[in-house]
C-alpha positions as YAML, in Angstrom:
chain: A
units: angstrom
residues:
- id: 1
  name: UNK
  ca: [-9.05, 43.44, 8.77]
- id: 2
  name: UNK
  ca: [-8.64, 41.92, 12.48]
- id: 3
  name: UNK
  ca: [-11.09, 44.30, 14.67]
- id: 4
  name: UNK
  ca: [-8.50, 46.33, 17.40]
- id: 5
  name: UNK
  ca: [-8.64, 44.32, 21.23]
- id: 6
  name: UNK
  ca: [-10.29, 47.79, 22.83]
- id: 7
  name: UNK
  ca: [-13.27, 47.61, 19.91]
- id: 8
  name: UNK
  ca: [-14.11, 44.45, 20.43]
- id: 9
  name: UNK
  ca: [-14.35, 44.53, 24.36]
- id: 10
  name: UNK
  ca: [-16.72, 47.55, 23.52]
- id: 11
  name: UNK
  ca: [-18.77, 45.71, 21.14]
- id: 12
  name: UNK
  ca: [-18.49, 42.06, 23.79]
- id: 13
  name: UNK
  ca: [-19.60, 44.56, 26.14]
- id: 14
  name: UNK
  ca: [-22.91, 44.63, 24.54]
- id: 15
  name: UNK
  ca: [-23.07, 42.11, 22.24]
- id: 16
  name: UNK
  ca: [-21.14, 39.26, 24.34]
- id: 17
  name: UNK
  ca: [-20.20, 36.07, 22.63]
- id: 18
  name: UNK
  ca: [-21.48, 33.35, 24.71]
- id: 19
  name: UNK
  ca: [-19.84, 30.00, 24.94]
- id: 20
  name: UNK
  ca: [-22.45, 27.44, 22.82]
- id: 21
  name: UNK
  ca: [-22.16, 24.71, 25.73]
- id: 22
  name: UNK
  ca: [-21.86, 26.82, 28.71]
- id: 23
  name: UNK
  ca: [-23.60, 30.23, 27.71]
- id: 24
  name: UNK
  ca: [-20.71, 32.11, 29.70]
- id: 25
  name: UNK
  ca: [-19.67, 35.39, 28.23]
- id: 26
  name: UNK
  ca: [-15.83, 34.94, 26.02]
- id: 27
  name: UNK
  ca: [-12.93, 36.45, 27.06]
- id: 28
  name: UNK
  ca: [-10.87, 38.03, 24.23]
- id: 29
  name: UNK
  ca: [-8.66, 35.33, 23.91]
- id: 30
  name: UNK
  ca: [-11.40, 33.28, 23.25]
- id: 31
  name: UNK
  ca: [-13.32, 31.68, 19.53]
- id: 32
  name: UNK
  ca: [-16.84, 30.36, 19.51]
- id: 33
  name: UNK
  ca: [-15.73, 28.19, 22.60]
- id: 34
  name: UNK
  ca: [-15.11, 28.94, 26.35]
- id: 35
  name: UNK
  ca: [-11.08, 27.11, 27.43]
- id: 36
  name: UNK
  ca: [-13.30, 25.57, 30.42]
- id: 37
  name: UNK
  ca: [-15.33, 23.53, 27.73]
- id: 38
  name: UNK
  ca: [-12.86, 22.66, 25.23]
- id: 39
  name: UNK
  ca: [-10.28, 20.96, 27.94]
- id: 40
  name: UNK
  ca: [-13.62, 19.30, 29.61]
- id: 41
  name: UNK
  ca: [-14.36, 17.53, 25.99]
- id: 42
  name: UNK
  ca: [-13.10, 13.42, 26.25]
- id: 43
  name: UNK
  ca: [-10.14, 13.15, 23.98]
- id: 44
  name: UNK
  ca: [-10.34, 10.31, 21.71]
- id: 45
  name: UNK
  ca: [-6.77, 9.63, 20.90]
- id: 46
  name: UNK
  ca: [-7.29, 7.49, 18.14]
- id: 47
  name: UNK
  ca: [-4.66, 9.14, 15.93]
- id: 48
  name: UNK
  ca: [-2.18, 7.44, 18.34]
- id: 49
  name: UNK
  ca: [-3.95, 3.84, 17.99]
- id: 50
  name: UNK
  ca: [-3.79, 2.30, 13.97]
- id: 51
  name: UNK
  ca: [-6.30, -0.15, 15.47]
- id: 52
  name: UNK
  ca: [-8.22, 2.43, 16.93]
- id: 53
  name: UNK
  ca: [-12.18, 1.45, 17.08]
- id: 54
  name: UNK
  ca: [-12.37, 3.79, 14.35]
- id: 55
  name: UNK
  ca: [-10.50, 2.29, 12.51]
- id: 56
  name: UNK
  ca: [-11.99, -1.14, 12.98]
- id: 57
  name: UNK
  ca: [-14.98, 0.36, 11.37]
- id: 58
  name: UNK
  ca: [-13.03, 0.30, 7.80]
- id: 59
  name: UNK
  ca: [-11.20, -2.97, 8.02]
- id: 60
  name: UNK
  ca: [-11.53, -4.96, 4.91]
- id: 61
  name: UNK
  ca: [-13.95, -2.57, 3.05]
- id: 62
  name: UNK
  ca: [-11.62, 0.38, 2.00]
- id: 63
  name: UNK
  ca: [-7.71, 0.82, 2.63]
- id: 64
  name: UNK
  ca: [-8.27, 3.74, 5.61]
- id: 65
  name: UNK
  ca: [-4.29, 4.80, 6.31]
- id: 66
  name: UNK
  ca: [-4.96, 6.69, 9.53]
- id: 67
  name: UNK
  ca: [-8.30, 8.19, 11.43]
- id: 68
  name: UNK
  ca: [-8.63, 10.43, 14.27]
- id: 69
  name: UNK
  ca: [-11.25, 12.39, 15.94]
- id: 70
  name: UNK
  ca: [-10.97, 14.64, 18.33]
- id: 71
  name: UNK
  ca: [-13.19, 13.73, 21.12]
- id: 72
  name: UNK
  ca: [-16.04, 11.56, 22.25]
- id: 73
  name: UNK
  ca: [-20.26, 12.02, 21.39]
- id: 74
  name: UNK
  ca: [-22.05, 11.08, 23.94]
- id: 75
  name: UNK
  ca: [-26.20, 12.25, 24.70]
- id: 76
  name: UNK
  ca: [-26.48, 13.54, 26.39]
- id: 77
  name: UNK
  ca: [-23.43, 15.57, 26.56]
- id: 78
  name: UNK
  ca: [-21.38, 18.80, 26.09]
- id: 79
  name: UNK
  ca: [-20.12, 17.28, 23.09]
- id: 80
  name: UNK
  ca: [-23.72, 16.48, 21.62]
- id: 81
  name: UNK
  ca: [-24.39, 20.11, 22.27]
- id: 82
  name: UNK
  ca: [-21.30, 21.64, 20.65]
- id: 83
  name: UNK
  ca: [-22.22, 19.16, 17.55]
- id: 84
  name: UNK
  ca: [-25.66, 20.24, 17.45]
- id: 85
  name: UNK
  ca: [-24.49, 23.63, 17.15]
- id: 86
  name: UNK
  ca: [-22.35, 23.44, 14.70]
- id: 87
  name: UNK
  ca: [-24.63, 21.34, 12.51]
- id: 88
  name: UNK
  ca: [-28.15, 22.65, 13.29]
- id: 89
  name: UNK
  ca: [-27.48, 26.33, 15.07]
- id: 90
  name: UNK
  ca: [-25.12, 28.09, 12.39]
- id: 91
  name: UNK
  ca: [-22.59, 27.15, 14.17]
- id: 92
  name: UNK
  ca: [-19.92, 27.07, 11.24]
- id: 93
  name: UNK
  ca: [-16.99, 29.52, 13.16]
- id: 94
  name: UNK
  ca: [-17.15, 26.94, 15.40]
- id: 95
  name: UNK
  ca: [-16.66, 24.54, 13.37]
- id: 96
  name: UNK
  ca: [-13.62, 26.26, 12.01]
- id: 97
  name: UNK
  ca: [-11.94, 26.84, 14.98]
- id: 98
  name: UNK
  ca: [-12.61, 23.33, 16.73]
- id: 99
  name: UNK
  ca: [-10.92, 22.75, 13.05]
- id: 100
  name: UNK
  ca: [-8.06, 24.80, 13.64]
- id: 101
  name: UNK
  ca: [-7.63, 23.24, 17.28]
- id: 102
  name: UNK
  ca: [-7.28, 20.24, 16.36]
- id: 103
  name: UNK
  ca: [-4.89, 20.63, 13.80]
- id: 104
  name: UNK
  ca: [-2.39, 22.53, 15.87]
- id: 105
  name: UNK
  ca: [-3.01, 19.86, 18.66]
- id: 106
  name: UNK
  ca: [-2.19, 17.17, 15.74]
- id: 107
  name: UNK
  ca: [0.45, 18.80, 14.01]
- id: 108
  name: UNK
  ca: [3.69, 17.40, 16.06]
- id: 109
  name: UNK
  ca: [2.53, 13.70, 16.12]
- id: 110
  name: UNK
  ca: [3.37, 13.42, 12.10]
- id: 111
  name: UNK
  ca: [-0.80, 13.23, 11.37]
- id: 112
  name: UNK
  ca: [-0.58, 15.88, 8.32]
- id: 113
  name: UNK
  ca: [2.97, 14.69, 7.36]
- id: 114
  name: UNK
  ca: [2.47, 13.12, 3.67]
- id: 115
  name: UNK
  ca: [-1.33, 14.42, 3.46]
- id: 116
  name: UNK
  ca: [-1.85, 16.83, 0.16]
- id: 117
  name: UNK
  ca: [-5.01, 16.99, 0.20]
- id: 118
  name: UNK
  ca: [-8.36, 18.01, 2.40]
- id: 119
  name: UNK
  ca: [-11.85, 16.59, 1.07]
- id: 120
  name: UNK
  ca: [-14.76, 17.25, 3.05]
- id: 121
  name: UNK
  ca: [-17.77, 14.96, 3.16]
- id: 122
  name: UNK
  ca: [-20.25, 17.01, 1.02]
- id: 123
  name: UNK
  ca: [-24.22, 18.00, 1.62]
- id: 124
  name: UNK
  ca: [-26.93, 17.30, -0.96]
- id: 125
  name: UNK
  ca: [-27.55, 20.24, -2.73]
- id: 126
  name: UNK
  ca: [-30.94, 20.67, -1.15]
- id: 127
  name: UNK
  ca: [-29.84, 20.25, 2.23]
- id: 128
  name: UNK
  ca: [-26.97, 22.71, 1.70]
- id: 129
  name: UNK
  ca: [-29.30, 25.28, 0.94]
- id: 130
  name: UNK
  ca: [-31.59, 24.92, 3.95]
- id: 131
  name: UNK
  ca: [-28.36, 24.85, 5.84]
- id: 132
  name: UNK
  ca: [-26.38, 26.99, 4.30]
- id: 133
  name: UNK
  ca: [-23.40, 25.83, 4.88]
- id: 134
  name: UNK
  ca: [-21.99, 22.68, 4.99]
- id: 135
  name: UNK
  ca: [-20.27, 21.86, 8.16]
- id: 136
  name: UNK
  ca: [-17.60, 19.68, 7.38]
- id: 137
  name: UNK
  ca: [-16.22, 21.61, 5.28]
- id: 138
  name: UNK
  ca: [-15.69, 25.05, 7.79]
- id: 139
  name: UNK
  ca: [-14.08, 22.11, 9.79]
- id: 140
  name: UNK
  ca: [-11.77, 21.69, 6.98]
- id: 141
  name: UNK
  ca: [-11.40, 25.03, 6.48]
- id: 142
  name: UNK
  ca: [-9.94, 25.16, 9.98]
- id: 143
  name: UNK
  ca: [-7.21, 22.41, 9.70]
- id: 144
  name: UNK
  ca: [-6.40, 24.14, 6.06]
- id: 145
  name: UNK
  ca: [-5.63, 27.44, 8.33]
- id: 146
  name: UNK
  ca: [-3.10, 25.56, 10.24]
- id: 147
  name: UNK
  ca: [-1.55, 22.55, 7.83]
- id: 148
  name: UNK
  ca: [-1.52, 24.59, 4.75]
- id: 149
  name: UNK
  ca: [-3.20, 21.60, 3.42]
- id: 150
  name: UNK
  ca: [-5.81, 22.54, 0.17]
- id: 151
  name: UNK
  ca: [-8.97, 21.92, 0.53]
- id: 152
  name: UNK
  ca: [-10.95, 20.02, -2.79]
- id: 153
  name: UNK
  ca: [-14.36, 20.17, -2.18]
- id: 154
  name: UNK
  ca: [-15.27, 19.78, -5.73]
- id: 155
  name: UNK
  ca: [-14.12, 16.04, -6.24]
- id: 156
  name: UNK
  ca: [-16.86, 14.39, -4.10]
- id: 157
  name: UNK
  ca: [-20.74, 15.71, -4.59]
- id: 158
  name: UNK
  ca: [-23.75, 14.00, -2.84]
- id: 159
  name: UNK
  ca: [-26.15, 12.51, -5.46]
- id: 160
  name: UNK
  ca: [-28.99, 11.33, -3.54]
- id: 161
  name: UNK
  ca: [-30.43, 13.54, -1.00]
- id: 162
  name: UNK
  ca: [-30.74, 10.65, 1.76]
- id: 163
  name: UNK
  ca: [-32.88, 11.43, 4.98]
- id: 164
  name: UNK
  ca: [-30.96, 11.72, 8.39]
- id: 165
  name: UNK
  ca: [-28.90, 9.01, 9.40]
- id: 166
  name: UNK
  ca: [-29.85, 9.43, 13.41]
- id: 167
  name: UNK
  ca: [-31.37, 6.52, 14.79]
- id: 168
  name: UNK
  ca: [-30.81, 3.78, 12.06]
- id: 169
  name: UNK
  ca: [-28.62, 0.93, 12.64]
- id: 170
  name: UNK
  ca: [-25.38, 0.05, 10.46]
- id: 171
  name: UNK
  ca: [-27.12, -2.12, 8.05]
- id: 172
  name: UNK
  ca: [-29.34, 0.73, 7.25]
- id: 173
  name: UNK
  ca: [-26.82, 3.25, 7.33]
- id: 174
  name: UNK
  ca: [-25.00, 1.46, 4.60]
- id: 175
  name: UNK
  ca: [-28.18, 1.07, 2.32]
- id: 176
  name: UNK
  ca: [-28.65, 4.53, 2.47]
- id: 177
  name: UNK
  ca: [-25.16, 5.92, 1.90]
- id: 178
  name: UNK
  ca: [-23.26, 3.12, -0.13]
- id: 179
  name: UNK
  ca: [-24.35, 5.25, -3.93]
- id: 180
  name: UNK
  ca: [-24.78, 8.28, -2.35]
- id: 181
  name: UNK
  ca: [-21.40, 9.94, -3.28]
- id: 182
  name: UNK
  ca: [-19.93, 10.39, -6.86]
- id: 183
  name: UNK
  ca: [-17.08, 11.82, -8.35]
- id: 184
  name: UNK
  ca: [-16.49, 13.63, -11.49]
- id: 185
  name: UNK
  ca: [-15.56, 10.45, -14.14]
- id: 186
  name: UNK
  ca: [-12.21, 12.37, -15.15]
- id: 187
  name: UNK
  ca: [-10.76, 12.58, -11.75]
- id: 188
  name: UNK
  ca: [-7.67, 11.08, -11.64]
- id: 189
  name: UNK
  ca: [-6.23, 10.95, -7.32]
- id: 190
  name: UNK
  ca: [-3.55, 8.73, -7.79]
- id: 191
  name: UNK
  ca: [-0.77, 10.36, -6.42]
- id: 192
  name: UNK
  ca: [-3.30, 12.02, -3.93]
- id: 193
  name: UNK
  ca: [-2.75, 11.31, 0.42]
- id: 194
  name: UNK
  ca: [-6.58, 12.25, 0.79]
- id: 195
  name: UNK
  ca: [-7.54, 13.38, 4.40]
- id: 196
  name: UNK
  ca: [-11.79, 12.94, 4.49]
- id: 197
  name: UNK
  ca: [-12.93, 15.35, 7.33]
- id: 198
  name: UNK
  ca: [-16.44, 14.92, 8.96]
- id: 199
  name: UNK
  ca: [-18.24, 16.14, 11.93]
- id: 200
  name: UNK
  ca: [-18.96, 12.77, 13.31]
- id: 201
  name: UNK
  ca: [-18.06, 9.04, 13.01]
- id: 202
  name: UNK
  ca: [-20.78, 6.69, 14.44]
- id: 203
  name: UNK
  ca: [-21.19, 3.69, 12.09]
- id: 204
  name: UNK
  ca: [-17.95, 4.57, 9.73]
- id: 205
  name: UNK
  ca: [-21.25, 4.37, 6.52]
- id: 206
  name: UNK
  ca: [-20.77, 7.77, 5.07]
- id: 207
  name: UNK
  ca: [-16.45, 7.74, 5.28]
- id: 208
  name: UNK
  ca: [-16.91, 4.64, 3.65]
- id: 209
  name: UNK
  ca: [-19.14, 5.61, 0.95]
- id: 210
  name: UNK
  ca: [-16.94, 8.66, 0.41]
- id: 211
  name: UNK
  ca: [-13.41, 6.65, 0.55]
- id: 212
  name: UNK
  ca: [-14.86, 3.95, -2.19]
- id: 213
  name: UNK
  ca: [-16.06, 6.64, -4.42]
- id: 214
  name: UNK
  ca: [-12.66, 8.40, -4.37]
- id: 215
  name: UNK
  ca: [-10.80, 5.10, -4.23]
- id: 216
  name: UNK
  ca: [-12.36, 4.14, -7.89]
- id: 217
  name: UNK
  ca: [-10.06, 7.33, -9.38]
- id: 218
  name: UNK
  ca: [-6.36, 6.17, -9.06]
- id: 219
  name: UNK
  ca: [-6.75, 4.07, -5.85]
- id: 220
  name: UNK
  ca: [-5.40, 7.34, -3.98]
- id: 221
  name: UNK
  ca: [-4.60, 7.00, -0.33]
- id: 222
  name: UNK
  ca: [-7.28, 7.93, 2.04]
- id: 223
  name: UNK
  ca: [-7.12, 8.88, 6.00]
- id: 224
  name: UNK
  ca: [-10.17, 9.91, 8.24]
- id: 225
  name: UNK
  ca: [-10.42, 12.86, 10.21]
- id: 226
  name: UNK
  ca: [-13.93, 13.75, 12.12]
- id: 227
  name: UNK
  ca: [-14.65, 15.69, 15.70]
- id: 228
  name: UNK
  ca: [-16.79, 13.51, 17.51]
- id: 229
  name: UNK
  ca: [-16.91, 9.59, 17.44]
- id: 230
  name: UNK
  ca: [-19.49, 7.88, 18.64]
- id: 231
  name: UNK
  ca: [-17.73, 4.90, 19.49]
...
């Protein structure tokens, strides 16, 4: 049940809901993220670009159909900060509605057009239960709001609970993620249009670990959807 406008001014009132990069009190017309901030974040516009830098990352590993983020990562930045707290701060609603966002800002370029499915890049078990929640996935959540689009998140599962990827350069990036990701042997994707969704892109090692797995199950096609890029 949606809470009535006049009960939740009362309860913003006392128990504002602050804007994670900002800290400035919402307005009602406002999710998890003041409209000052969001137009402020660097648009990426790689969805417009099918030689994006993204893209580039994937060339001649995996077929990647189309990628996009939503804006740029920088540090520091109001980006990093928004990231952080969606990853590290239980940020998750704010995940889902930078989600949703994007989606609706997506929706008339043709992006979603022959996608059927949403798979978001999973957590190790462990880590999803320190976190508890995994992030990608409330960002999927969001664009499943708008698109309609299902989400699957039970055809990709982390096997190997690999330590953060912050700070280590492609080549060790790739050791690290390139067996991390499994699929359940039966799956068969082939007349899947698979849509990965992450919260950031920096070296393209985890999308790709995640796209080959898939990719082994029906050669489905696969398209990349993240955020932030670091690029």
């Amino acid at each position: 049940m949606k809470t009535p406008p006049l009960l939740k001014d009362f309860i913003d009132l006392f128990f504002p809901r602050l804007c994670p990069v900002c800290q400035r009190a919402l307005n009602r017309n406002e999710e998890n993220i003041c409209t000052t901030c969001l137009h402020r974040l660097p648009r990426t516009g790689y969805h417009l670009d099918p030689l994006s830098p993204m893209a580039q990352l994937f060339l001649g590993k995996v077929p990647i159909e189309k990628c996009a983020a939503f804006f740029f990562f920088s540090t520091p930045s109001d980006a990093r900060q928004l990231i952080h707290h969606i990853k590290y701060h239980g940020g998750k609603q704010c995940g889902f509605t930078l989600g949703k966002i994007y989606a609706n800002e997506l929706l008339h370029s043709g992006f979603f057009d022959d996608i059927n499915a949403l798979v978001p890049v999973p957590l190790h078990p462990e880590k999803l239960r320190r976190r508890g929640y995994n992030q990608s996935e409330w960002i999927a959540r969001g664009i499943e709001q708008v698109t309609g689009i299902e989400v699957y998140t039970e055809w990709l599962y982390h096997s190997q609970n690999t330590k953060s990827q912050t700070g280590k350069n492609i080549y060790e990036r790739w050791l690290d993620t390139r067996t991390a990701y499994e699929t359940d042997s039966e799956l068969d994707l082939s007349d899947k249009h698979i849509l990965l969704v992450d919260d950031v892109v920096t070296t393209g090692a985890t999308l790709l670990a995640c796209a080959q797995a898939l990719y082994l199950h029906g050669k489905p096609r696969i398209s990349c959807l993240t955020l932030a890029a670091v690029l």
